[in-house]
C-alpha positions in Angstrom: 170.5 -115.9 402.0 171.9 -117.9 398.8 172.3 -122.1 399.4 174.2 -124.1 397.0 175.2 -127.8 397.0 178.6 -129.2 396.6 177.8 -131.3 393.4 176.5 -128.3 391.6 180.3 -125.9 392.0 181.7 -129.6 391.2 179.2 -129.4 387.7 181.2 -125.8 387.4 184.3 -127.2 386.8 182.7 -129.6 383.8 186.1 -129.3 382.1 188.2 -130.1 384.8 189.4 -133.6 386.0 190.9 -135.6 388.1 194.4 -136.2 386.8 195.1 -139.6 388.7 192.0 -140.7 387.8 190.7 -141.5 391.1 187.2 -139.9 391.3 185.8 -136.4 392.3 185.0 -136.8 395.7 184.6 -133.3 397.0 185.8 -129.8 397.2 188.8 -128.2 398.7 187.8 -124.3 399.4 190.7 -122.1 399.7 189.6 -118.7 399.8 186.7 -117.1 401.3 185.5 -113.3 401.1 183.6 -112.0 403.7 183.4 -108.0 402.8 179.9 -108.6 401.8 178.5 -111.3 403.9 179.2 -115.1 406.1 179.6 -118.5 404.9 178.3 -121.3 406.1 178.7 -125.3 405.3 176.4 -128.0 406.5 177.7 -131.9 406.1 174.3 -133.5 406.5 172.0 -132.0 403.7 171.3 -128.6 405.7 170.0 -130.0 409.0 172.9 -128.2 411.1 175.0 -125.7 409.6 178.6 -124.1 410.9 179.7 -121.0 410.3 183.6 -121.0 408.0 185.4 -119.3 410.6 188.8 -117.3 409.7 190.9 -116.5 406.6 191.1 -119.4 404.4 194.1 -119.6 401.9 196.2 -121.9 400.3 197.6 -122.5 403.7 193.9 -123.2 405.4 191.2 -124.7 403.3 188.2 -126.2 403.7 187.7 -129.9 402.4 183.8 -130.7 401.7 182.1 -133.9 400.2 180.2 -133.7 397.0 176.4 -134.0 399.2 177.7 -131.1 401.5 175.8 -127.9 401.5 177.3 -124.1 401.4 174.8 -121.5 402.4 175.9 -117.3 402.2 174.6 -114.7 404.7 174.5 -111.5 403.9 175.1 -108.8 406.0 172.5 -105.7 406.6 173.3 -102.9 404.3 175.6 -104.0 402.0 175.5 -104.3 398.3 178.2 -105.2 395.3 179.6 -107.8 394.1 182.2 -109.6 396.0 184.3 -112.0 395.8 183.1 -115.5 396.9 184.7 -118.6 396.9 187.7 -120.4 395.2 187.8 -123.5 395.6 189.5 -127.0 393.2 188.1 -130.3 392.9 189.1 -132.8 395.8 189.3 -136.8 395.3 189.6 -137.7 398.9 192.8 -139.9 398.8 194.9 -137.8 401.4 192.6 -139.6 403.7 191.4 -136.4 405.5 187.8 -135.6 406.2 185.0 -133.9 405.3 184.6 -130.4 407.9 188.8 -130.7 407.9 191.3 -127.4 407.6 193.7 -128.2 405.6 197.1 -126.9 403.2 195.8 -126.3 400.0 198.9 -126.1 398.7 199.8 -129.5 396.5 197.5 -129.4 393.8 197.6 -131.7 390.2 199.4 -135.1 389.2 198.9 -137.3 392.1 198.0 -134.6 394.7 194.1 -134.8 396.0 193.5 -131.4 394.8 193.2 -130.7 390.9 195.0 -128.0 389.4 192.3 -126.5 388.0 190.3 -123.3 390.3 187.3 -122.2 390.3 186.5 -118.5 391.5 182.3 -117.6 392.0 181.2 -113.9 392.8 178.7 -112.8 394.7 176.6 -110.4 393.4 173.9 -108.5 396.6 171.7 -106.1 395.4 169.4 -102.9 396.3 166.2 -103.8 397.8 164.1 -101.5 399.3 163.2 -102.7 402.6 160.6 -102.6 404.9 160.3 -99.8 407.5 159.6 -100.2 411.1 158.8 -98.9 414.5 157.5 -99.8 417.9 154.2 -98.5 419.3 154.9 -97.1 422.8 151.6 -97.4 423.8 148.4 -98.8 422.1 146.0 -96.8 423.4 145.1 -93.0 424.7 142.5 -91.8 426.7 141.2 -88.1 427.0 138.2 -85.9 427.9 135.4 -85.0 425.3 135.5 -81.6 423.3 139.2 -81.5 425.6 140.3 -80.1 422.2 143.7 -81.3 420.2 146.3 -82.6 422.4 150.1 -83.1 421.7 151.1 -86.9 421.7 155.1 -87.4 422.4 157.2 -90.7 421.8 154.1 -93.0 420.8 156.4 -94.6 418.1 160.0 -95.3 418.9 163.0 -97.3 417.4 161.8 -95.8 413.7 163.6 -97.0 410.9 162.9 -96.2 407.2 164.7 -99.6 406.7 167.0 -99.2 404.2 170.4 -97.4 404.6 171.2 -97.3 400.8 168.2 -95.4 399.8 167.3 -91.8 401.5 163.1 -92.1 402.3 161.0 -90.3 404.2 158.1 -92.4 406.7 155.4 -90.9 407.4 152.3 -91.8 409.9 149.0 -91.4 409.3 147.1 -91.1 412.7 143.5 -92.0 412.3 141.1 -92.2 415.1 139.6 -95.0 415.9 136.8 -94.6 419.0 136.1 -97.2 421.0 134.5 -96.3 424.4 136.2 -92.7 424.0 139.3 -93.8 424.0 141.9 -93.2 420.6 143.7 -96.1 419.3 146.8 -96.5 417.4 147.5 -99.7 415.5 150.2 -100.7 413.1 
């Protein structure tokens, strides 16, 4: 999960201003890609966060304040790099709030969006990650000198954990006697 603040994209667009001189107040997002992963915004420094839901656009944006957060999710097996946000510089005089869809679509001179866009990638890549499996059952009994004995399902839902990379798991079974009994343990 990546987590940016508001005033650091407003730091992106340095050169960038606000052409009725008014202030920076915010940002106005108006696109969002999703191929690779969710966005997320949080208006009260990360306490609660909701989820950017739909397409935004230059017909459907996003307004934030410059102390908002915007937090990325990525999703399971997925790697690149994407496409992330564009957003422009918003100086809050159309009077709408923070959390607020919006038209993106009059931007410089006195409009309360700048001219100016700024586009951010996002770039997910390969890790290796962890296997797993669940243990059926912790614990088998059997008779002494009963010889070897075939042990079916004692692992299931076995994942090598990463769908990018062919690997091979393996187990190694070693005993462990307590009482006679053989013990498995992750």
């Amino acid at each position: 999960m990546v987590e940016v603040g508001v005033l650091e994209m407003i730091n992106l667009l340095a050169g960038s201003y606000d052409s009725d001189g008014i202030g920076i107040y915010g940002i106005g997002i108006e696109e969002s890609d999703t191929t690779g992963g969710y966005w997320w915004y949080s208006m009260n420094g990360g306490i609660s966060w909701e989820r950017i839901e739909g397409v935004l656009s230059s017909t459907r944006g996003l307004l934030l304040r410059s102390s908002g957060r915007l937090r990325y999710e990525i999703k399971g097996g997925i790697n690149g790099i994407y496409r992330g946000l564009s957003y422009r510089l918003w100086d809050g005089t159309d009077g709408m709030l923070e959390g607020s869809y919006v038209s993106m679509l009059g931007v410089g001179g006195s409009n309360s969006l700048s001219l100016d866009v700024q586009r951010t990638y996002v770039n997910i890549r390969v890790v290796n990650d962890k296997p797993s499996f669940r243990l059926t059952r912790s614990e088998l009994s059997m008779e002494e000198d009963s010889g070897g004995e075939m042990i079916i399902n004692f692992a299931t839902d076995i994942s090598d954990g990463d769908l990018e990379v062919e690997q091979e798991l393996k187990f190694l079974i070693q005993a462990v006697l307590l009482e006679g009994n053989l013990r498995f343990e992750e």
